[in-house]
mmCIF file as gemmi writes it, N, C-alpha and C atoms, coordinates in Angstrom:
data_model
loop_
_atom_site.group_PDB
_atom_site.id
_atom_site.type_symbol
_atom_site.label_atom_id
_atom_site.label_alt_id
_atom_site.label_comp_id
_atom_site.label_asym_id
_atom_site.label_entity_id
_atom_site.label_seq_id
_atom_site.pdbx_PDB_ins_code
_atom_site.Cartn_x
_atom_site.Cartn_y
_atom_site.Cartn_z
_atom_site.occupancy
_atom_site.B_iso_or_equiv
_atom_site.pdbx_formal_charge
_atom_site.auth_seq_id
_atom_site.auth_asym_id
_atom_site.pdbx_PDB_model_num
ATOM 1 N N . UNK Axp A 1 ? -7.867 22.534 2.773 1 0 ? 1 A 1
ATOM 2 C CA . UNK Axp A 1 ? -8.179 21.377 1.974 1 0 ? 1 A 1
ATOM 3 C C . UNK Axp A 1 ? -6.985 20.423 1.921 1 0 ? 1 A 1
ATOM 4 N N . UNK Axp A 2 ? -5.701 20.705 1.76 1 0 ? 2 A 1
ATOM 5 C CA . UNK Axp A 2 ? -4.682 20.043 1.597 1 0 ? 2 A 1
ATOM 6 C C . UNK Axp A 2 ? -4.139 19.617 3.244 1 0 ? 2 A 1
ATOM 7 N N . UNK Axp A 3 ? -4.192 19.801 4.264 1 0 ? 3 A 1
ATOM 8 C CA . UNK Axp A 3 ? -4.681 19.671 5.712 1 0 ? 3 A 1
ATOM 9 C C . UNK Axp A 3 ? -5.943 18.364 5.293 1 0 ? 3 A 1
ATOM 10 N N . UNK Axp A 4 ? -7.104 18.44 5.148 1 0 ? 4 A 1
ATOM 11 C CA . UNK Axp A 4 ? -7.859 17.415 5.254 1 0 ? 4 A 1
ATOM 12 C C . UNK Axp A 4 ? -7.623 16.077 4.675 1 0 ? 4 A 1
ATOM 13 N N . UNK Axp A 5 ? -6.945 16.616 2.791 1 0 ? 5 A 1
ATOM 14 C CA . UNK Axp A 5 ? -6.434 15.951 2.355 1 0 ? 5 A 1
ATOM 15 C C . UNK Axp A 5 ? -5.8 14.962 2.762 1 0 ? 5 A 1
ATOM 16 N N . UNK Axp A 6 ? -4.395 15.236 2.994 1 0 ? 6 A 1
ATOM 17 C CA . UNK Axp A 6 ? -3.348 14.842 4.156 1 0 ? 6 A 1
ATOM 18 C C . UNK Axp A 6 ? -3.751 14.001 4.953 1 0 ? 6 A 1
ATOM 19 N N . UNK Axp A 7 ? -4.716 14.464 5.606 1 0 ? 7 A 1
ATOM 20 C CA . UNK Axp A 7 ? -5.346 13.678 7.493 1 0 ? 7 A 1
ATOM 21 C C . UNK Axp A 7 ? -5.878 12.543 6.853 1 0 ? 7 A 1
ATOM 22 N N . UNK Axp A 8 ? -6.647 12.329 5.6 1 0 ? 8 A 1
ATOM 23 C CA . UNK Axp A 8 ? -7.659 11.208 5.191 1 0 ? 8 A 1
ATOM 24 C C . UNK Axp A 8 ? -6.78 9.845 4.436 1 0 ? 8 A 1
ATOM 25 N N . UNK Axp A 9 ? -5.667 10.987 3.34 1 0 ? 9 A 1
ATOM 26 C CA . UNK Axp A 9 ? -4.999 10.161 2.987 1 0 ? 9 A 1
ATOM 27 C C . UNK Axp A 9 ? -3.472 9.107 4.207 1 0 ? 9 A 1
ATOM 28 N N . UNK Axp A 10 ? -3.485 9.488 5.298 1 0 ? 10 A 1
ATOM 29 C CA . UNK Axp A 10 ? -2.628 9.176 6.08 1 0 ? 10 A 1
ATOM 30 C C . UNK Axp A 10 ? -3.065 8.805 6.921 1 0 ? 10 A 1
ATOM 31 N N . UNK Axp A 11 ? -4.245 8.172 7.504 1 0 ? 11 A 1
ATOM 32 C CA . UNK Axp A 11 ? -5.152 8.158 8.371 1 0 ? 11 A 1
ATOM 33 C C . UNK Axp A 11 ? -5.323 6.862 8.341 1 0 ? 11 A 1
ATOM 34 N N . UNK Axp A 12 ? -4.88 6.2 7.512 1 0 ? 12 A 1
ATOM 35 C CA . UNK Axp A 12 ? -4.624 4.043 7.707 1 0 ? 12 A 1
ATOM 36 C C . UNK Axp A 12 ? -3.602 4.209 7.894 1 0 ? 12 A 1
ATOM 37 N N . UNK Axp A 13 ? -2.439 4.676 8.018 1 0 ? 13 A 1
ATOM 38 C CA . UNK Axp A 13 ? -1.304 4.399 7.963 1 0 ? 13 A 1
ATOM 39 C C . UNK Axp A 13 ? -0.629 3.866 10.187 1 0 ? 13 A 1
ATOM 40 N N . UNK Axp A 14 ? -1.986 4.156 10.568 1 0 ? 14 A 1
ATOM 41 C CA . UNK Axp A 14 ? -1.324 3.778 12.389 1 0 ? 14 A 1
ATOM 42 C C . UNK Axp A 14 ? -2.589 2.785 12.058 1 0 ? 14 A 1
ATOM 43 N N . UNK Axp A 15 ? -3.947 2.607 11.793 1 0 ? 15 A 1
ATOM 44 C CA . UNK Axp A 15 ? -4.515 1.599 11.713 1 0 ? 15 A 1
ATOM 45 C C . UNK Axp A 15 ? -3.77 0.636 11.228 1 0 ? 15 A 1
ATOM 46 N N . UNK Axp A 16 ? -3.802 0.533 10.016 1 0 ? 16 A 1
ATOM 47 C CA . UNK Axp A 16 ? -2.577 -0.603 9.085 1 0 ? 16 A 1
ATOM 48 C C . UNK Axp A 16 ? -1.916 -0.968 9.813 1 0 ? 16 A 1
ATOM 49 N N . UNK Axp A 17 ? -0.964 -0.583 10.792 1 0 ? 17 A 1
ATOM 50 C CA . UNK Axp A 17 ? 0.188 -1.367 11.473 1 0 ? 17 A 1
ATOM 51 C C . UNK Axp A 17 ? -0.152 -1.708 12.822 1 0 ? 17 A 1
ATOM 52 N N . UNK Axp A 18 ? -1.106 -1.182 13.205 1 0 ? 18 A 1
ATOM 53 C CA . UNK Axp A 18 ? -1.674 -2.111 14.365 1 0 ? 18 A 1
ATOM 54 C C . UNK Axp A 18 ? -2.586 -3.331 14.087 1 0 ? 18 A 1
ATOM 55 N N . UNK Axp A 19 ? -3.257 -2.973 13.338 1 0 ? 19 A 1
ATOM 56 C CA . UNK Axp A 19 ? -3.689 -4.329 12.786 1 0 ? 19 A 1
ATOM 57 C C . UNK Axp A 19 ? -2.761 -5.278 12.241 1 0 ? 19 A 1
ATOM 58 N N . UNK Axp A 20 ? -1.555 -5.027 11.309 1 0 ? 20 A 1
ATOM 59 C CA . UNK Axp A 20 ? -0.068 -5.704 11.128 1 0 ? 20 A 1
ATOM 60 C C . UNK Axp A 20 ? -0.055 -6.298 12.512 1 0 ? 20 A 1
ATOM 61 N N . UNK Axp A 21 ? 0.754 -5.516 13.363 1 0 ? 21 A 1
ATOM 62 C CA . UNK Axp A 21 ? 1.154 -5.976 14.715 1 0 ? 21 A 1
ATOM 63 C C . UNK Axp A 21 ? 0.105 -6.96 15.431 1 0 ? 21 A 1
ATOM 64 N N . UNK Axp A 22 ? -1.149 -7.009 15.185 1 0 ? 22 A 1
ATOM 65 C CA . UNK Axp A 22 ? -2.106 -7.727 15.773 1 0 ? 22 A 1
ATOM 66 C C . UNK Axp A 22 ? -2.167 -9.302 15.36 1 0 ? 22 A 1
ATOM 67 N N . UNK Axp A 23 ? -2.173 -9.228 14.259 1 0 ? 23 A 1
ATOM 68 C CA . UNK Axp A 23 ? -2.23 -10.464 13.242 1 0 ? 23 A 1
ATOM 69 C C . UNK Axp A 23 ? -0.847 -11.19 12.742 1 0 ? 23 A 1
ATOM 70 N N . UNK Axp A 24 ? 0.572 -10.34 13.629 1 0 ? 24 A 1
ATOM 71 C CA . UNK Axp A 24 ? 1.648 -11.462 13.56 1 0 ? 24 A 1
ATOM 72 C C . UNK Axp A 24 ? 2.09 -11.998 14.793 1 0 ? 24 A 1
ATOM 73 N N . UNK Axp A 25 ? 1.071 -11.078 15.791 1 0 ? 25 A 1
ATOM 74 C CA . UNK Axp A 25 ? 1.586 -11.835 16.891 1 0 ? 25 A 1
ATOM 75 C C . UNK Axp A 25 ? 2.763 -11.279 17.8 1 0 ? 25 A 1
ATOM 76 N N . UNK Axp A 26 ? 3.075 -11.596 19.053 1 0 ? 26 A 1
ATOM 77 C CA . UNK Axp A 26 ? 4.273 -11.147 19.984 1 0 ? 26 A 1
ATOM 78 C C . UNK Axp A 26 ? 5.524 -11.1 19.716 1 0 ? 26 A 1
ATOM 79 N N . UNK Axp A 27 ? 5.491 -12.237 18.904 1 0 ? 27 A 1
ATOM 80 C CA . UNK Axp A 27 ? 6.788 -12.676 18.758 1 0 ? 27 A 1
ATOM 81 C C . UNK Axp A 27 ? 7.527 -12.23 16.778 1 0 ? 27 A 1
ATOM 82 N N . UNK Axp A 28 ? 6.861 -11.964 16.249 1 0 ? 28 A 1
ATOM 83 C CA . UNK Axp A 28 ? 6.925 -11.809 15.327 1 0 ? 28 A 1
ATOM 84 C C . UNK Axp A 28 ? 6.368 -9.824 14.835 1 0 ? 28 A 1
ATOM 85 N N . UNK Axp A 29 ? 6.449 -9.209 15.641 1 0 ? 29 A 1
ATOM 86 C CA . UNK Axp A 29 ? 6.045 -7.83 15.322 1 0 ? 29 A 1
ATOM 87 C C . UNK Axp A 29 ? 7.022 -6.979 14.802 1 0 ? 29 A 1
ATOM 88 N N . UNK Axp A 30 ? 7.86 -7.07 15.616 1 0 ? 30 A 1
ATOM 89 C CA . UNK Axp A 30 ? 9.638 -5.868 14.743 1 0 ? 30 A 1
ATOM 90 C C . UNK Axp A 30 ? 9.751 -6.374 13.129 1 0 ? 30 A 1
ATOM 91 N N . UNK Axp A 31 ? 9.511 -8.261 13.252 1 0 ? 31 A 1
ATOM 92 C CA . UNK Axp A 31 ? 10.154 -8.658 11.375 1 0 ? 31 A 1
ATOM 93 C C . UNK Axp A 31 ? 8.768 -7.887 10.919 1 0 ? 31 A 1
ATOM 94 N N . UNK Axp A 32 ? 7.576 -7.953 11.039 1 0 ? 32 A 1
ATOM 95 C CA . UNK Axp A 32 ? 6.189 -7.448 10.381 1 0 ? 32 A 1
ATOM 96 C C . UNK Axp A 32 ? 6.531 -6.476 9.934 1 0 ? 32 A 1
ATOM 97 N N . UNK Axp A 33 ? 6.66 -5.136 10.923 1 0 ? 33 A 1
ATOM 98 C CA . UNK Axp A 33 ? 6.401 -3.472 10.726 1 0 ? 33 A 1
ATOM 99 C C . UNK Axp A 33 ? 7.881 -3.568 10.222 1 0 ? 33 A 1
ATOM 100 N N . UNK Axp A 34 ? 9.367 -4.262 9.912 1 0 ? 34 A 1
ATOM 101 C CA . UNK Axp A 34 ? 10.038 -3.768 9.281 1 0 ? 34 A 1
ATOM 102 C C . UNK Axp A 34 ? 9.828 -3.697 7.845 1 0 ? 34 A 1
ATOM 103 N N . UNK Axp A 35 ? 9.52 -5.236 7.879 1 0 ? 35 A 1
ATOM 104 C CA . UNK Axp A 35 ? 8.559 -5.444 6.56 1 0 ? 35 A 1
ATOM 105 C C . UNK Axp A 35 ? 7.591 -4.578 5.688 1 0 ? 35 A 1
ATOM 106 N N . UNK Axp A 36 ? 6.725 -4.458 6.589 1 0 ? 36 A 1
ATOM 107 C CA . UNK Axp A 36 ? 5.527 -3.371 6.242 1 0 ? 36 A 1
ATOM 108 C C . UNK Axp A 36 ? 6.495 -2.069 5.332 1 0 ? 36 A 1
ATOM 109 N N . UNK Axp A 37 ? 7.403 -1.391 6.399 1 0 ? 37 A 1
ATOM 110 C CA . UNK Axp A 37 ? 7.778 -0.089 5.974 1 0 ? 37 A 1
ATOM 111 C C . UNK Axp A 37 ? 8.969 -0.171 4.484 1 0 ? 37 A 1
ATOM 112 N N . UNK Axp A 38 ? 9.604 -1.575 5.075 1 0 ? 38 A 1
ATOM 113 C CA . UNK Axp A 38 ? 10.298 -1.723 3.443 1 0 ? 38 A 1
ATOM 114 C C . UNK Axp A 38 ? 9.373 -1.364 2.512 1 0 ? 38 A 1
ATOM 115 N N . UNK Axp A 39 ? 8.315 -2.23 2.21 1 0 ? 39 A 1
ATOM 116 C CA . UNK Axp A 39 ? 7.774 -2.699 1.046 1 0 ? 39 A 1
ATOM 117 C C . UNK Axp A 39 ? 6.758 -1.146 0.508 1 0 ? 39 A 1
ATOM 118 N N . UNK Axp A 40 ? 6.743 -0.657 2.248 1 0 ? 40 A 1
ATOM 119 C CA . UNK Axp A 40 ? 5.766 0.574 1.273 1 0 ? 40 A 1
ATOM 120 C C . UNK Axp A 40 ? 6.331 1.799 1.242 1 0 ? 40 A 1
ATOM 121 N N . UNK Axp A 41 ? 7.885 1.552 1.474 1 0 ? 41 A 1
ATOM 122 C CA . UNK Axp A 41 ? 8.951 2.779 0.758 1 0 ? 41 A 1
ATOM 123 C C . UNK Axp A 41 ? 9.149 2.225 -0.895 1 0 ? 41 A 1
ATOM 124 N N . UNK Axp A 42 ? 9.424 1.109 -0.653 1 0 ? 42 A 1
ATOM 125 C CA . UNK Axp A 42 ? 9.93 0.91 -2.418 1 0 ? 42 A 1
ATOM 126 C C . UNK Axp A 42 ? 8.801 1.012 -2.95 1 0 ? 42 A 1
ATOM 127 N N . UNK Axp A 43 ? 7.593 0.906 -2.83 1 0 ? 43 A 1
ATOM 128 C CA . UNK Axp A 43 ? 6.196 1.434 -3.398 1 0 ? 43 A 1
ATOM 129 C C . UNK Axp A 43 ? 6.617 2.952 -3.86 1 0 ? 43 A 1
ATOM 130 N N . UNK Axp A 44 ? 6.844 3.462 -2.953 1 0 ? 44 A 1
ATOM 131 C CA . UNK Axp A 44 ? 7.273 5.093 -2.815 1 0 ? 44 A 1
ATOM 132 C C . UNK Axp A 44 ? 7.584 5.414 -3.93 1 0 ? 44 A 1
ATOM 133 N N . UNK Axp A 45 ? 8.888 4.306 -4.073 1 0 ? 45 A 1
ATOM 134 C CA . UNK Axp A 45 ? 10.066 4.612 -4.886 1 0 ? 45 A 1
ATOM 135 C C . UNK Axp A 45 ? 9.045 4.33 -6.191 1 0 ? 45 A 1
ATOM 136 N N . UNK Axp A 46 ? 8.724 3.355 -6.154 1 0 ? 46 A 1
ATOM 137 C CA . UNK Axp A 46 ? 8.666 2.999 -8.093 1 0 ? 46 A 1
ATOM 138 C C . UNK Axp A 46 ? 7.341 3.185 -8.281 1 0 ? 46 A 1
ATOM 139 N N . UNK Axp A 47 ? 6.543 3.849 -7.746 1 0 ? 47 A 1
ATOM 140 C CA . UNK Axp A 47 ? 5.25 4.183 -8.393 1 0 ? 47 A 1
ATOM 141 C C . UNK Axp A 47 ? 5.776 5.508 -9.255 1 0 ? 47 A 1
ATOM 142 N N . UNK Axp A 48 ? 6.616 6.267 -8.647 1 0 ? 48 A 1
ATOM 143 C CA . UNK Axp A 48 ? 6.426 7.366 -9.172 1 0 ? 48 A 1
ATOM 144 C C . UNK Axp A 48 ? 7.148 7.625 -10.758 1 0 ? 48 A 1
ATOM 145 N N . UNK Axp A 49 ? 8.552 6.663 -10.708 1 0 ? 49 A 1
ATOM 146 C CA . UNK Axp A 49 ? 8.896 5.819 -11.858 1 0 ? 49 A 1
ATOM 147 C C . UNK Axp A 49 ? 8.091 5.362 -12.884 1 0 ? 49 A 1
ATOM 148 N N . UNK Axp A 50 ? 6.841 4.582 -12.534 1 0 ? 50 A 1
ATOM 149 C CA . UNK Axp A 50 ? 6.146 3.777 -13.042 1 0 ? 50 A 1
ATOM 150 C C . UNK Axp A 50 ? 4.97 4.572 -13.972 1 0 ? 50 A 1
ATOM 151 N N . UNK Axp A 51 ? 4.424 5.327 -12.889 1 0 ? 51 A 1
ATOM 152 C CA . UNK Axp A 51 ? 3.007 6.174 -13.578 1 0 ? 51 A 1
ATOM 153 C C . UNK Axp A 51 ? 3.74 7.125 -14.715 1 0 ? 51 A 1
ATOM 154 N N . UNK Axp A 52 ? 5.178 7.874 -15.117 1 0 ? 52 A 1
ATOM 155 C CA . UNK Axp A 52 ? 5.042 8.368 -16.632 1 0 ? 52 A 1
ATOM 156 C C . UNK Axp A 52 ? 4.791 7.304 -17.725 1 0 ? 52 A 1
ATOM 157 N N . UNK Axp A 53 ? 5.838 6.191 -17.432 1 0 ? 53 A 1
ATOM 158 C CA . UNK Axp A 53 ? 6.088 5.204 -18.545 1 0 ? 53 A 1
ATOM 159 C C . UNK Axp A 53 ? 4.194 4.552 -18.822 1 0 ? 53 A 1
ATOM 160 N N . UNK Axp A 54 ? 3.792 4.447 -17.82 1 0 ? 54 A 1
ATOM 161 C CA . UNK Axp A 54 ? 2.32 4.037 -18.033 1 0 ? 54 A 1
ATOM 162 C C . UNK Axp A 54 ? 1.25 4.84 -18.886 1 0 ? 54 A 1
ATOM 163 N N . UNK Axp A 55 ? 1.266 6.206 -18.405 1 0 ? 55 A 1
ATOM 164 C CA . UNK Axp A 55 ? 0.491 7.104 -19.183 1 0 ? 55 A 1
ATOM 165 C C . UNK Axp A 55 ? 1.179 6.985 -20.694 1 0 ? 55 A 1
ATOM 166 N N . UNK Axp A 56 ? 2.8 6.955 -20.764 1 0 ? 56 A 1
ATOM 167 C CA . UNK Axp A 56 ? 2.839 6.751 -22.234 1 0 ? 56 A 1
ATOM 168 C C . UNK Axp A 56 ? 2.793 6.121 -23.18 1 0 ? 56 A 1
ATOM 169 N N . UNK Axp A 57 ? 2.581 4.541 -22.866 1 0 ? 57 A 1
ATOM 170 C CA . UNK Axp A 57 ? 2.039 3.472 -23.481 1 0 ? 57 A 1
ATOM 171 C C . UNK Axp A 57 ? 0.842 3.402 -23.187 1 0 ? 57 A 1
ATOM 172 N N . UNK Axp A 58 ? -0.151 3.892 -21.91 1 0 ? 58 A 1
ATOM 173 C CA . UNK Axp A 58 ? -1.474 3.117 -22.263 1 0 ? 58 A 1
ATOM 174 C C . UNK Axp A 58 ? -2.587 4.333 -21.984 1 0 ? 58 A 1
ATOM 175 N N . UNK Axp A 59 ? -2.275 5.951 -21.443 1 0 ? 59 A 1
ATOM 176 C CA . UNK Axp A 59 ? -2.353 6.893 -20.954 1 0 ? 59 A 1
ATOM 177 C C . UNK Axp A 59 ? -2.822 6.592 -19.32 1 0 ? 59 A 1
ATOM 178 N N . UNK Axp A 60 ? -4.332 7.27 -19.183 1 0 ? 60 A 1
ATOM 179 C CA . UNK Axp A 60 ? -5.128 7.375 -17.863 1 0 ? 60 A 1
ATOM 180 C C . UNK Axp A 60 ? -5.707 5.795 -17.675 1 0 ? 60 A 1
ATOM 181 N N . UNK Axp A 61 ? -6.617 5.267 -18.738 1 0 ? 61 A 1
ATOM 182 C CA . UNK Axp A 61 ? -6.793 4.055 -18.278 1 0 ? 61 A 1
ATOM 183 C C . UNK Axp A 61 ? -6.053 3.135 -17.672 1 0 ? 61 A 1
ATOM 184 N N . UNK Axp A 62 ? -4.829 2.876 -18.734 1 0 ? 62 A 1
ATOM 185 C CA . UNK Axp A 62 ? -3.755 1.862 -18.33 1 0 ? 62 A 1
ATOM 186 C C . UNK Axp A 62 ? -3.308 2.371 -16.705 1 0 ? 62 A 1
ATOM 187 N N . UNK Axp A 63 ? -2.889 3.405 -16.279 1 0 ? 63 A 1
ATOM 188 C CA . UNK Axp A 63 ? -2.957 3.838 -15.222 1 0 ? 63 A 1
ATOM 189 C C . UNK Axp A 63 ? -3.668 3.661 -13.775 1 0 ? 63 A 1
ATOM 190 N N . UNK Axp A 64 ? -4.688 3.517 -14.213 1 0 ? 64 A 1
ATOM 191 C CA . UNK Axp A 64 ? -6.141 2.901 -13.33 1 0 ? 64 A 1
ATOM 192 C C . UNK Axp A 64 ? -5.923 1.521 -13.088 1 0 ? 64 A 1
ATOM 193 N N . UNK Axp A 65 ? -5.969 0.824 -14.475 1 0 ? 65 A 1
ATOM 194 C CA . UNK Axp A 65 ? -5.763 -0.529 -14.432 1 0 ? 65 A 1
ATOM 195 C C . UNK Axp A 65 ? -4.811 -0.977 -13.924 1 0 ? 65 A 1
ATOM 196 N N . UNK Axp A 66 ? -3.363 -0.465 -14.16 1 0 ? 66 A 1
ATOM 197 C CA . UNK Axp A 66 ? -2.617 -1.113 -13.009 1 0 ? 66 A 1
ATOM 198 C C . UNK Axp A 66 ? -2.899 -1.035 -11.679 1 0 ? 66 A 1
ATOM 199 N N . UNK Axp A 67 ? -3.172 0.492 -11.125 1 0 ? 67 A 1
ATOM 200 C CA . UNK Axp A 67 ? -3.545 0.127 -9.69 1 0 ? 67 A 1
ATOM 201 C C . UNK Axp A 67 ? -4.754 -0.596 -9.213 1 0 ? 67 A 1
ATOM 202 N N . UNK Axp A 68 ? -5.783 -1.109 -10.241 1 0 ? 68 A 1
ATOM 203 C CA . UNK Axp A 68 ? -6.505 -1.442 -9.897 1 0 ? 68 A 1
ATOM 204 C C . UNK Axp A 68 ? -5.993 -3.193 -9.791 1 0 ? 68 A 1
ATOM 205 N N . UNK Axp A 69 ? -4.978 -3.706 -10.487 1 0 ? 69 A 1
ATOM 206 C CA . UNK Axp A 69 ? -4.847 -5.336 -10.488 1 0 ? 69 A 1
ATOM 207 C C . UNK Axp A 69 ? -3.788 -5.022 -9.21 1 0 ? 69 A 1
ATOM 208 N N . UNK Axp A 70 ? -2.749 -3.614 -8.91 1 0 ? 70 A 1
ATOM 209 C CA . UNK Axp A 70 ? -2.041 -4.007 -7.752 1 0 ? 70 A 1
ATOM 210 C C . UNK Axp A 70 ? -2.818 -4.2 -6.474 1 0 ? 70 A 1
ATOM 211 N N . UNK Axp A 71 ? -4.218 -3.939 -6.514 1 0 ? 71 A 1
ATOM 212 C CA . UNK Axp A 71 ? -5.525 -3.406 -5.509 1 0 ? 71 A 1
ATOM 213 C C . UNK Axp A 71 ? -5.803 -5.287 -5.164 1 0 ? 71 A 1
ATOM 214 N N . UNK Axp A 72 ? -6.328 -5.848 -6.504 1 0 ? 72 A 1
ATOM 215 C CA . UNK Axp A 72 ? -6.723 -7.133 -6.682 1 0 ? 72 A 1
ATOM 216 C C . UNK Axp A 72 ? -5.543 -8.103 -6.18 1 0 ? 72 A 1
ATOM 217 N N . UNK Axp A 73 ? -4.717 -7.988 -6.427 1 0 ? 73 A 1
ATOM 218 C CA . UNK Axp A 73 ? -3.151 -8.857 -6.065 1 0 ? 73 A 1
ATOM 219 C C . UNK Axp A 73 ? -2.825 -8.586 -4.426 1 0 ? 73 A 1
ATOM 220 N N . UNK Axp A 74 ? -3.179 -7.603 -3.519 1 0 ? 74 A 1
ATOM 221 C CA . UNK Axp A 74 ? -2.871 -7.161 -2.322 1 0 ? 74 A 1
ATOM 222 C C . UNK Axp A 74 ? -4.302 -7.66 -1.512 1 0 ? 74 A 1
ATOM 223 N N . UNK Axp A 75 ? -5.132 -7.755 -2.22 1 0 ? 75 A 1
ATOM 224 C CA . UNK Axp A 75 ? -6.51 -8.348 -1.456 1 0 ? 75 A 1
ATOM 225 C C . UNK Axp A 75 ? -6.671 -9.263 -0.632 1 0 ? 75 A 1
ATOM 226 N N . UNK Axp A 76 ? -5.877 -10.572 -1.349 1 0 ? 76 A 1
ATOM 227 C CA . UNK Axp A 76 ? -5.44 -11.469 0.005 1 0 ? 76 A 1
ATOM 228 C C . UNK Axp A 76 ? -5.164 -11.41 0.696 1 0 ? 76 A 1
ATOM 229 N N . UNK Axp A 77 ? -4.162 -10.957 0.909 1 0 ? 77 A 1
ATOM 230 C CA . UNK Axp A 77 ? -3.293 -10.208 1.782 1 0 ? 77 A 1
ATOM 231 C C . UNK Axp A 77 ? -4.079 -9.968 3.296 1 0 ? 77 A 1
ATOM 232 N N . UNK Axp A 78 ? -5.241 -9.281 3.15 1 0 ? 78 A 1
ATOM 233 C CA . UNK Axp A 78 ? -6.091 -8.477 4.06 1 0 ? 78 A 1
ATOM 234 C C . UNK Axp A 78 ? -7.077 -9.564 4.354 1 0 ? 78 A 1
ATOM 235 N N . UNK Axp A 79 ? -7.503 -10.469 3.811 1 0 ? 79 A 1
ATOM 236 C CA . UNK Axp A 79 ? -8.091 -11.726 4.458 1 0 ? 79 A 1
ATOM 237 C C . UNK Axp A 79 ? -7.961 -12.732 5.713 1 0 ? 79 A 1
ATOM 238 N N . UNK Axp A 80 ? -8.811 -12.338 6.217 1 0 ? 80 A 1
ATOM 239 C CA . UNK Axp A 80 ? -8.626 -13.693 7.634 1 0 ? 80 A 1
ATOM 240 C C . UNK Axp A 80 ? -8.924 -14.887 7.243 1 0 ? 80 A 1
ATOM 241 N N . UNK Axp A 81 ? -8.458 -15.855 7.578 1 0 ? 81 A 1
ATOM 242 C CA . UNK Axp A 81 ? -8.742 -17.14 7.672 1 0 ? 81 A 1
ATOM 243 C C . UNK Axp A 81 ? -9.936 -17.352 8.469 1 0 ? 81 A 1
ATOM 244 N N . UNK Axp A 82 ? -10.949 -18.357 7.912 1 0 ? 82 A 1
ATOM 245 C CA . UNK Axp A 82 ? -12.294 -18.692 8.536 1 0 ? 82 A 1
ATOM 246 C C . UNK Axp A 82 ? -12.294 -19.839 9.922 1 0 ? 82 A 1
């Protein structure tokens, strides 16, 4: 289970950056994926920071709710232009 786990939860992580790499282009791919991996180490870093102080001001909901507005705030993000 923790094997399947694993495979499902890690399993965007080569999609995600080929699609990155796709959508910045030739010339612009090394600044992208350095980018990419900064931003989703310091994720790393301060979620895990983040989720006690959360449960103790707002518990499980507040919890949800933040990832759910960091969900809403990253949405653009993933949008193509028409």
């Amino acid at each position: 289970m923790v094997v399947v786990a694993g495979i499902s939860v890690s399993a965007w992580h080569g999609v995600a950056y080929t699609e990155l790499a796709t959508l910045a282009g030739a010339g612009h791919v090394g600044t992208a994926l350095s980018l990419a991996n900064s931003f989703v180490f310091i994720g790393f870093c301060l979620v895990p920071i983040a989720i006690p102080w959360l449960l103790v001001v707002f518990a499980w909901p507040g919890v949800w709710l933040a990832a759910a507005i960091c969900a809403a705030l990253a949405w653009p993000i993933f949008l193509r232009p028409a």
